[in-house]
N, C-alpha and C positions, 0 to 999 in steps of 0.2 A: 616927678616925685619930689615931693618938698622936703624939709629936713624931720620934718615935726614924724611923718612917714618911716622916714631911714631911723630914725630915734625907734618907734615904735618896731619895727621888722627885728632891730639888733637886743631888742628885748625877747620879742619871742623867738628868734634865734635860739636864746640861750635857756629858753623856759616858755614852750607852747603854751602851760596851763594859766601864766601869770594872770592875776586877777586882773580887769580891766580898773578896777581903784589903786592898784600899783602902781601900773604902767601909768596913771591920772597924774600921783605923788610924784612919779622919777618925770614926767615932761612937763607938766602943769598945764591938761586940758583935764577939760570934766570925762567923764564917763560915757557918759551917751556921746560927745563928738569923736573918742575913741573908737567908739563900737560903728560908728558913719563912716568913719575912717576906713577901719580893716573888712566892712561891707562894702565900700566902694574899691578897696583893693583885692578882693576876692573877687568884683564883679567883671573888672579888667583884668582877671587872670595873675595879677600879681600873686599871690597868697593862692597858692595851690589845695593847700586842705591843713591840717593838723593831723599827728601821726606818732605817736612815740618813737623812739629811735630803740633799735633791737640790739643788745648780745647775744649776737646769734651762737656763740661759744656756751652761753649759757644755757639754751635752747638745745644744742649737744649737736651742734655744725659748727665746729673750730676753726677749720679750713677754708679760707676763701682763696678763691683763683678769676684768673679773667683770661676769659678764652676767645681767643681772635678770631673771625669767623671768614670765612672765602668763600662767596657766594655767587650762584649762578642765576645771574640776569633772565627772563623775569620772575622767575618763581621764589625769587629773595625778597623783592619789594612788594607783597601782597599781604592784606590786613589775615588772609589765614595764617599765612608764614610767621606770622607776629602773635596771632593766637596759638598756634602750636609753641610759637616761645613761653609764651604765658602759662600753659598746662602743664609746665615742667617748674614746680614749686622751687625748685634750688638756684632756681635764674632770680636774681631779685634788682637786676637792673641792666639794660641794654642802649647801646649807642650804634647808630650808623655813624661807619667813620670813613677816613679819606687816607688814601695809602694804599699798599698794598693789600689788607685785610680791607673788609667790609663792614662789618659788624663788630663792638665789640662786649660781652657779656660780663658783667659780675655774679660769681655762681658761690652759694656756702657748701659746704660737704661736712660730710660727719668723722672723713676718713679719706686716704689716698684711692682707697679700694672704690669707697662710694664716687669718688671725682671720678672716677675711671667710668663707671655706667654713665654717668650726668653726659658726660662726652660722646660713648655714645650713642647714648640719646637723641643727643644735642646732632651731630655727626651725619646720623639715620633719617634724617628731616630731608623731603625735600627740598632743593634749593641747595644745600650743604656743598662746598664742595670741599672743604676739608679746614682745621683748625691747628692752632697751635695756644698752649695753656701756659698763665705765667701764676706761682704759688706765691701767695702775698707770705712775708715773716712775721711781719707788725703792721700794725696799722699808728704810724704816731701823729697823725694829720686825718683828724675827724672831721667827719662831713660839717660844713659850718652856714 
């Protein structure tokens, strides 16, 4: 990836919607070699999609936790195992991880009470064989 690339990425970093005659002014390429650009970096998988970023507080899910996940070999690593994550709308991001835990989830809730079904939900799955939950305070280091 060349610089003219990492110029354009830290643009929309900070603004998915920027018009492609901005992003032209702040690097000094035309328009159309922009638009080759970030098509040929979506076609390598660089540029995943465009997406707004959520307050999910605002949304009336205050509460975000990430819950560690201890899984039972093979019924963890299966594309249904990962669909059943998916049908649980309060999951909004998942990692296999290395360590004693397996898995690990970022979940929003509305309340301590609602974290509490999300779990076991989460929990009741098979493959599950059990979790432990960490209650984020703040968040001062946004996704970037």
């Amino acid at each position: 990836m060349d610089e003219m690339n990492k110029k354009i990425i830290e643009i929309l970093k900070k603004d998915a919607r920027t018009p492609l005659s901005h992003i032209s002014e702040e690097i000094g390429l035309s328009s159309p070699s922009i638009k080759d650009r970030l098509t040929k970096m979506e076609q390598e998988g660089i540029i995943l999609g465009y997406r707004p970023l959520l307050n999910y507080a605002r949304l009336g899910l205050p509460l975000t936790a990430f819950i560690n996940l201890k899984l039972h070999y093979p019924l963890c690593c299966t594309n249904e195992f990962i669909e059943k994550i998916h049908l649980i709308d309060e999951v909004i991001e998942g990692h296999y991880t290395d360590g004693e835990e397996d898995m690990l989830l970022k979940v929003v809730a509305r309340e301590p009470s609602h974290l509490q079904e999300i779990l076991l939900r989460i929990n009741s799955l098979p493959g599950v064989a059990g979790s432990n939950s960490i209650i984020s305070l703040t968040n001062p280091i946004r996704e970037r």
